[in-house]
LODREN-284893 format. One record per residue: residue number from 1; residue in three letters; x, y, z of N, C-alpha, C, O in turn. Coordinates in Angstrom, 3 decimals, decimal comma. Last residue first. Example, Ala and Ser with C-alpha at 12.3 -4.5 7.8 and 13.67 -1.06 7.14 Angstrom:
! residues 2
(2; ser; (12,850; -2,250; 7,080); (13,670; -1,060; 7,140); (12,900; 0,030; 7,870); (13,409; 1,138; 8,039))
(1; ala; (13,190; -5,690; 7,800); (12,300; -4,500; 7,800); (13,200; -3,300; 7,800); (14,236; -3,319; 8,465))
***
This chain:
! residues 120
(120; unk; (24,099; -2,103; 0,824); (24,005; -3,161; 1,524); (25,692; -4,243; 1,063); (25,888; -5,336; 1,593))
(119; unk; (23,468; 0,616; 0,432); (24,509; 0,366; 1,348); (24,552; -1,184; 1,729); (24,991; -1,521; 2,828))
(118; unk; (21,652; 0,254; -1,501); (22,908; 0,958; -2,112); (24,038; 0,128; -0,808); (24,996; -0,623; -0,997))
(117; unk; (19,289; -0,109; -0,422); (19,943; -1,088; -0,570); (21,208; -0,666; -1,148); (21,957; -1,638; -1,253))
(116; unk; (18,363; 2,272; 1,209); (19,545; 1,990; 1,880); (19,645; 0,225; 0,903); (20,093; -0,689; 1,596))
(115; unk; (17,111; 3,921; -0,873); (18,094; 4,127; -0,762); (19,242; 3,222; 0,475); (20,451; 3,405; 0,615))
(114; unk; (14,762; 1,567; -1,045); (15,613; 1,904; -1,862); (16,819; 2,547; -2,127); (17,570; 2,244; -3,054))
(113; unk; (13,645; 2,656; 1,722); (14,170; 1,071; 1,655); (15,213; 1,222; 0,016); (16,408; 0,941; 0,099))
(112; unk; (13,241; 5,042; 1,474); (14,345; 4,626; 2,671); (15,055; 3,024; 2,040); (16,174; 2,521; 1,941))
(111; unk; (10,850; 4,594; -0,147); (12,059; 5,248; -0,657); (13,200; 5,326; 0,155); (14,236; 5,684; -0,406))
(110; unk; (9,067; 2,843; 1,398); (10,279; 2,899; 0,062); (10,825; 3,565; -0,004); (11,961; 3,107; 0,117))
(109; unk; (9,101; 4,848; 3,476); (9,421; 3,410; 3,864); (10,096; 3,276; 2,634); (11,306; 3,463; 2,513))
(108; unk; (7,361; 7,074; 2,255); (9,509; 7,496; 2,876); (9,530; 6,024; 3,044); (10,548; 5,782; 2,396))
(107; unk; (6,162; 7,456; -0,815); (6,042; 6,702; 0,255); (7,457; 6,695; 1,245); (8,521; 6,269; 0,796))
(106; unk; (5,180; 9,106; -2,938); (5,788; 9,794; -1,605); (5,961; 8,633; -0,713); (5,868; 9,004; 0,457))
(105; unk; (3,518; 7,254; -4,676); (4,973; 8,058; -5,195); (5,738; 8,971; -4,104); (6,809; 9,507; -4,391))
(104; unk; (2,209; 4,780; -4,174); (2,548; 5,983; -3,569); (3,680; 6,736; -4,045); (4,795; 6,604; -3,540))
(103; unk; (2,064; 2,665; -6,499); (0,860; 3,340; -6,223); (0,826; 4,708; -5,442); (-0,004; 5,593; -5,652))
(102; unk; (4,973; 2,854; -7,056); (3,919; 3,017; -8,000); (2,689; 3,351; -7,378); (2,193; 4,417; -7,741))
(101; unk; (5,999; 2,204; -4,892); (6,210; 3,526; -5,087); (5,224; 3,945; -6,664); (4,939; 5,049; -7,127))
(100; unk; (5,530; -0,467; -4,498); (4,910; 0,768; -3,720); (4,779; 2,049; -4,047); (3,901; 2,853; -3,734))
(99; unk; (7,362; -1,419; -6,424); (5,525; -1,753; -6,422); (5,304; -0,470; -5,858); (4,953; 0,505; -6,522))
(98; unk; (9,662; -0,972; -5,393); (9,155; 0,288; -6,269); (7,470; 0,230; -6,656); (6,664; 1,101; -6,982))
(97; unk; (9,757; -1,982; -3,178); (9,585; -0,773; -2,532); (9,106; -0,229; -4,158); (8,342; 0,729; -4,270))
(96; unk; (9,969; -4,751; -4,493); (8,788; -4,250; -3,794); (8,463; -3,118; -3,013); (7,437; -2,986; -2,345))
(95; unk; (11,886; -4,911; -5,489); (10,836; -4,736; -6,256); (9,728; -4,702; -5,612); (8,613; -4,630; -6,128))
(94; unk; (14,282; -4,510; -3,553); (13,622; -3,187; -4,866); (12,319; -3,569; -5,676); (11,745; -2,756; -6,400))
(93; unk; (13,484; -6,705; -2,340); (13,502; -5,672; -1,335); (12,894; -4,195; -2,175); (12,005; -3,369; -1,967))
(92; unk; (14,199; -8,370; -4,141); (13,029; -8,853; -3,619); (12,811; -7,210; -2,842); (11,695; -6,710; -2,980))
(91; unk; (17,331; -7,780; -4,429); (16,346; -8,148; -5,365); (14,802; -7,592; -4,806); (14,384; -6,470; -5,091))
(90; unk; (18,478; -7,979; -1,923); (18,231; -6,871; -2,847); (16,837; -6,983; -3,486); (15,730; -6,516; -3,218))
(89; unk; (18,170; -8,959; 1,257); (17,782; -9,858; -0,019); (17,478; -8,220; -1,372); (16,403; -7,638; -1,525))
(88; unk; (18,685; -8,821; 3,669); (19,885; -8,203; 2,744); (19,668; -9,137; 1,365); (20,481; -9,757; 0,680))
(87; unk; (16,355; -8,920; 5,387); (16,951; -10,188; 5,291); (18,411; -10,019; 4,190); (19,107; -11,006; 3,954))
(86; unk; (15,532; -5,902; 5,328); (16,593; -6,684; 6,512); (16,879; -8,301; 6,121); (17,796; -8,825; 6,754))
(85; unk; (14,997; -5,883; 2,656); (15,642; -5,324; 2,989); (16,612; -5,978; 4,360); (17,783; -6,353; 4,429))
(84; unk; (12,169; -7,442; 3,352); (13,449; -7,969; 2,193); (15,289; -7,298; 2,691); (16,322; -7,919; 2,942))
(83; unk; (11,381; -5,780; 4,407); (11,211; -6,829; 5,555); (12,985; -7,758; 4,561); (14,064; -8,263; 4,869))
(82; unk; (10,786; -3,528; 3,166); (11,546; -3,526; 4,651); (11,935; -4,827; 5,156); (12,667; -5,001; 6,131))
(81; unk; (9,013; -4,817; 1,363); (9,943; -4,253; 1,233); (10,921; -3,915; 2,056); (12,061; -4,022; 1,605))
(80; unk; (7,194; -5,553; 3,678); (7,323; -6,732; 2,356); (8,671; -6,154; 2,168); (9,596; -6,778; 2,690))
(79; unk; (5,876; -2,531; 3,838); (6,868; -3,533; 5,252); (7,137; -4,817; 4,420); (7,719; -5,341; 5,370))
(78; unk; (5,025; -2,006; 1,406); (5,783; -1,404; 2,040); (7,078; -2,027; 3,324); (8,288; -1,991; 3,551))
(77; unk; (2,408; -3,802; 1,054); (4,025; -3,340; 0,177); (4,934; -2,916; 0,975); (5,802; -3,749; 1,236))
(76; unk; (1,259; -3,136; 3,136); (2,053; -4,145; 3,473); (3,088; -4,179; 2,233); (4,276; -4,488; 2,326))
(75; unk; (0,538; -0,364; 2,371); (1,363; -0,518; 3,773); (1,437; -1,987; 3,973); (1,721; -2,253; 5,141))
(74; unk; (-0,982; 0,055; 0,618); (0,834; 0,352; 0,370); (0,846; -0,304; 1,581); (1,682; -1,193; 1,419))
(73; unk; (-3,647; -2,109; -0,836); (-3,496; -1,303; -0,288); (-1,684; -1,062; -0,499); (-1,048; -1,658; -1,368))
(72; unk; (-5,267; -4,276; -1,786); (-4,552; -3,588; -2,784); (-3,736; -2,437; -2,112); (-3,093; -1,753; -2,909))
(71; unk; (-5,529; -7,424; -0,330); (-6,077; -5,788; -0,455); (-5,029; -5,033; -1,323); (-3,880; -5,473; -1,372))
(70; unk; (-5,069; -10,087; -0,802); (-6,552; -9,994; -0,094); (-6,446; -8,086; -0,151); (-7,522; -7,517; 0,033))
(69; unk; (-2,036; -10,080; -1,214); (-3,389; -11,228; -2,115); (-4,522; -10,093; -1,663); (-4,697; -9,179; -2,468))
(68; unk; (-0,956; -8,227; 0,996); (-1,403; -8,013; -0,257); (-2,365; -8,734; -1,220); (-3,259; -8,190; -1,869))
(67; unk; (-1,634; -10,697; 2,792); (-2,019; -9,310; 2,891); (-2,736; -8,996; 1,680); (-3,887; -9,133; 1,266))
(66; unk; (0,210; -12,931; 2,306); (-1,066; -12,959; 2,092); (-1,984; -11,259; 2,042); (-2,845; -10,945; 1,220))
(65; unk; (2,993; -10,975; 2,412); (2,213; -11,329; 1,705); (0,985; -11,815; 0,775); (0,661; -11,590; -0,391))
(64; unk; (2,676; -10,833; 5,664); (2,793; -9,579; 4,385); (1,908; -9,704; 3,025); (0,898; -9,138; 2,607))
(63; unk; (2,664; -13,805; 6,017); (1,066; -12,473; 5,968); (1,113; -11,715; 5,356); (0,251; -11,424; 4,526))
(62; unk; (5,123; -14,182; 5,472); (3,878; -14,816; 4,864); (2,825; -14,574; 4,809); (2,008; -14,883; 3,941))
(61; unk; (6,924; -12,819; 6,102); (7,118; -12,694; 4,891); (5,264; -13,084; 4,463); (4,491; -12,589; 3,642))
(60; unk; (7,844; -13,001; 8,811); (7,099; -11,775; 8,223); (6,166; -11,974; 7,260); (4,998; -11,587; 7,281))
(59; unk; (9,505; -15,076; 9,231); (7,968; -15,196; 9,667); (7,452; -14,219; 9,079); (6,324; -14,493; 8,671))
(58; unk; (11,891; -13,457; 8,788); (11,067; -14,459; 7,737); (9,817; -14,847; 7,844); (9,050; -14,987; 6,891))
(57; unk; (12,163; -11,981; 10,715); (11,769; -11,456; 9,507); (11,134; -12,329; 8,546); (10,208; -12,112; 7,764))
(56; unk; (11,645; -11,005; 13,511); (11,133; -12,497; 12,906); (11,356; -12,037; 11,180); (10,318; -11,774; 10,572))
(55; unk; (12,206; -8,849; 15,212); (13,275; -9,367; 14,292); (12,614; -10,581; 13,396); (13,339; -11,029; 12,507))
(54; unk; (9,559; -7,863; 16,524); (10,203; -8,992; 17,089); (11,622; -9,905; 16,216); (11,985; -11,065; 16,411))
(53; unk; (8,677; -6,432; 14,246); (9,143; -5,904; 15,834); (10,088; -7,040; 16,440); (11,272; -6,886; 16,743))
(52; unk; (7,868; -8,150; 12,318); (9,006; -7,277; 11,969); (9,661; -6,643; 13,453); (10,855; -6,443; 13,676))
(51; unk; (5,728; -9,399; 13,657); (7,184; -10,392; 13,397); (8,169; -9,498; 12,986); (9,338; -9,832; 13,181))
(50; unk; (4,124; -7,293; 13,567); (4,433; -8,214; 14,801); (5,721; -8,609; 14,693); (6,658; -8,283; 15,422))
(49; unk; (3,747; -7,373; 10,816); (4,357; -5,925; 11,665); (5,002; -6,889; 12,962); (6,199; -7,085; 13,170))
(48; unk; (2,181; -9,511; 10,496); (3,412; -9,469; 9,536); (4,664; -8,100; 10,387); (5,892; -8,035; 10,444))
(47; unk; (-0,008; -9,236; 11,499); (0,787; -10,276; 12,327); (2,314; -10,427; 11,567); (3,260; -11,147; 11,886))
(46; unk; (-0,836; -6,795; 10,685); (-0,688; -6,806; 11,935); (0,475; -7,528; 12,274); (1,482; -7,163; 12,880))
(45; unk; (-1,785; -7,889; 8,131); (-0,421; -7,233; 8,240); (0,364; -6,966; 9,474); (1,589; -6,891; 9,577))
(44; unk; (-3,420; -9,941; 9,031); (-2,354; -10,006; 8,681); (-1,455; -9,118; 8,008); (-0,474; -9,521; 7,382))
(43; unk; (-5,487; -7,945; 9,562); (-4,943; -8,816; 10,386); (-3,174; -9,549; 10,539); (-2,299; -9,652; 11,398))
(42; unk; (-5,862; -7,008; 7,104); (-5,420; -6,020; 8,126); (-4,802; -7,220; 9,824); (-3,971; -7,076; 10,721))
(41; unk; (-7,480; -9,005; 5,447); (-5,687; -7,923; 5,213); (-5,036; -7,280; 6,421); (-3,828; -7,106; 6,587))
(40; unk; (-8,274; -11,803; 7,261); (-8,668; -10,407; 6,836); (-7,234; -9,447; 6,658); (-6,297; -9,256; 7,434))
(39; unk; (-9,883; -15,025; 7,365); (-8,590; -14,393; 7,213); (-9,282; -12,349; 6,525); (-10,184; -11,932; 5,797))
(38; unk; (-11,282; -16,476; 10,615); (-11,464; -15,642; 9,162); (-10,485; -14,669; 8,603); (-10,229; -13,623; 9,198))
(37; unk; (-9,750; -18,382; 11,875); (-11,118; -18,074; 11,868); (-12,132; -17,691; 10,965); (-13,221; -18,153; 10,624))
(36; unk; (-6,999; -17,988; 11,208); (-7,705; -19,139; 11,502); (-8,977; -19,043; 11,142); (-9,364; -19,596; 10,112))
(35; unk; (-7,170; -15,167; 12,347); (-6,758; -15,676; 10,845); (-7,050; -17,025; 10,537); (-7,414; -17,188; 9,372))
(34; unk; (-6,650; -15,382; 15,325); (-7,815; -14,636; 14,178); (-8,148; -14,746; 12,654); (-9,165; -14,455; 12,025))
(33; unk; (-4,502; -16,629; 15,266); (-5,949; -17,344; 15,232); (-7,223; -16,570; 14,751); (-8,253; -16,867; 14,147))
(32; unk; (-2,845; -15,045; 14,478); (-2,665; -16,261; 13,918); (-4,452; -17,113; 13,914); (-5,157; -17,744; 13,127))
(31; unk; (-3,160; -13,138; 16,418); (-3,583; -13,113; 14,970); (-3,976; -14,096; 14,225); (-4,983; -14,198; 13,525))
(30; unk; (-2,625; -14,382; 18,910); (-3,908; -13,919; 18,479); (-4,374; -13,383; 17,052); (-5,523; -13,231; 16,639))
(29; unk; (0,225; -14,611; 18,370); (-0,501; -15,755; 18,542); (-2,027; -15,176; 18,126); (-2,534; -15,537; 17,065))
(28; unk; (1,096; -11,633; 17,674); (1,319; -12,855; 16,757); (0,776; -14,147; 17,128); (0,803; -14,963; 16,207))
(27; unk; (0,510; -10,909; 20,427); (-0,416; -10,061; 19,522); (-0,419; -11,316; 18,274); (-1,449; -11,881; 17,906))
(26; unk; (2,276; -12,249; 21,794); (1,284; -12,648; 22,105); (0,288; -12,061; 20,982); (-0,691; -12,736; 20,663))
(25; unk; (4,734; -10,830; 21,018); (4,753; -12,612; 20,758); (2,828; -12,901; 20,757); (2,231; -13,582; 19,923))
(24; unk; (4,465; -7,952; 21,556); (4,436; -8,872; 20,007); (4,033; -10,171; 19,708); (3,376; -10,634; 18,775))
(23; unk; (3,391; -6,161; 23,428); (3,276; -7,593; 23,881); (2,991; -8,089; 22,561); (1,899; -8,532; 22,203))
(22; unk; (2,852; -3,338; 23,127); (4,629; -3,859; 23,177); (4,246; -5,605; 23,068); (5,113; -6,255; 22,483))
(21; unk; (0,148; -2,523; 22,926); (1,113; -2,373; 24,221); (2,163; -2,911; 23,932); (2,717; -3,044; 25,024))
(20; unk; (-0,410; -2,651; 20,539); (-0,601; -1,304; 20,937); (0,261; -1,708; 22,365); (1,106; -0,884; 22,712))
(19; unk; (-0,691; -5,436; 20,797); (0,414; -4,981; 19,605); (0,374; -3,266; 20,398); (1,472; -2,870; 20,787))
(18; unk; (-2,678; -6,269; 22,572); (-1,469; -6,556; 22,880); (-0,527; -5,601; 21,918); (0,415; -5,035; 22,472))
(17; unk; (-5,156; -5,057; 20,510); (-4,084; -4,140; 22,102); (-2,900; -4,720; 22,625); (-2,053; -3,977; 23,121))
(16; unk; (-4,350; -6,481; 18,282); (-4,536; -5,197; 18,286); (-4,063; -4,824; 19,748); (-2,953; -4,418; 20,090))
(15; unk; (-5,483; -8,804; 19,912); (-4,089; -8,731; 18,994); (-3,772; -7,663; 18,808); (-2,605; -7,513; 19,169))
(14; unk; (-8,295; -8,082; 20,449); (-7,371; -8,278; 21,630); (-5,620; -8,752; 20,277); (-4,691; -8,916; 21,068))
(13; unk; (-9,134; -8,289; 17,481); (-9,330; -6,481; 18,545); (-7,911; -6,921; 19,797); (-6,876; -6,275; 19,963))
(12; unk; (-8,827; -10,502; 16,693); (-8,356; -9,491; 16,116); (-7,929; -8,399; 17,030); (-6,854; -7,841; 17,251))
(11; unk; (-10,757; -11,927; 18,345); (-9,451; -12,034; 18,694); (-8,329; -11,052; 17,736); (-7,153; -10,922; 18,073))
(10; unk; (-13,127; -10,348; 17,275); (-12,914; -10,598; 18,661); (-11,204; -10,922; 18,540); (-10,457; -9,955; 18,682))
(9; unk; (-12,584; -11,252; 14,587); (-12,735; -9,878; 14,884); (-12,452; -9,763; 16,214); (-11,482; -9,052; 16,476))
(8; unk; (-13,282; -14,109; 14,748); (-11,937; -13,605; 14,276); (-11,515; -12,359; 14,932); (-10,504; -12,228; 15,623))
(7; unk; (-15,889; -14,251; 15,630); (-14,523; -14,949; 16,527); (-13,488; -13,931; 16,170); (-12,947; -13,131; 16,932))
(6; unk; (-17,068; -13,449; 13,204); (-17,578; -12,493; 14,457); (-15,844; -12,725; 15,651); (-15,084; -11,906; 16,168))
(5; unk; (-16,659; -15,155; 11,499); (-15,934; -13,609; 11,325); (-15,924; -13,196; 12,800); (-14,976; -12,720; 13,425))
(4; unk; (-17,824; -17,206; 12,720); (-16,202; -17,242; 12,253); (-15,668; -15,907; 12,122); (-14,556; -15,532; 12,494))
(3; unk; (-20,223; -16,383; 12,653); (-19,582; -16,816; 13,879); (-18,439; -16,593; 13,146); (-18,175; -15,397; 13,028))
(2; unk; (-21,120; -14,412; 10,115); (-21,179; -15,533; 10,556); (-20,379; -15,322; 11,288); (-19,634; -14,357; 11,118))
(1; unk; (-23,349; -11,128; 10,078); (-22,075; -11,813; 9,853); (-22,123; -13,222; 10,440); (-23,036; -13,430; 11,239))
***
């Protein structure tokens, strides 16, 4: 692997234990740079989760996002959808819990997130 990944991964891992211990603000700086370095899905969902702990919702939006670009995976669908949800943005909130629910048809995040835009 090249230096850049190798960096990233390193400050990945320590973002990772800050996030495993409660310490959001700091896990969201070490992503940021891990992402700097070499951008990877999982990083930035990390730093997208981060900002959901810490109310940041809009900050959320932009890793979530990049996320998805870079992996096909549910679980940043998923918090994308949550994340819409708390900003009381309908729209954006159902079309991305039902993305999810296309690839996971059991997913409870969507399907929470779909039933509570009723109440919004």
């Amino acid at each position: 692997m090249n230096e850049n990944y190798d960096q990233s991964f390193e400050l990945y891992e320590e973002g990772k234990k800050a996030f495993d211990k409660g310490q959001f603000e700091s896990a969201v700086k070490l992503f940021k740079e891990s992402n700097e370095c070499y951008p990877h899905f999982k990083t930035l969902e990390l730093w997208g989760e981060a900002e959901i702990q810490q109310c940041n919702f809009k900050n959320a939006i932009t890793p979530l996002a990049a996320a998805i670009s870079l992996n096909s995976g549910i679980r940043a669908l998923s918090l994308l959808a949550s994340t819409f949800l708390a900003l009381k943005d309908k729209g954006n909130s159902e079309k991305f819990a039902l993305l999810t629910l296309e690839k996971a048809p059991n997913n409870k995040l969507a399907k929470n997130v779909l039933l509570s835009i009723e109440k919004i």
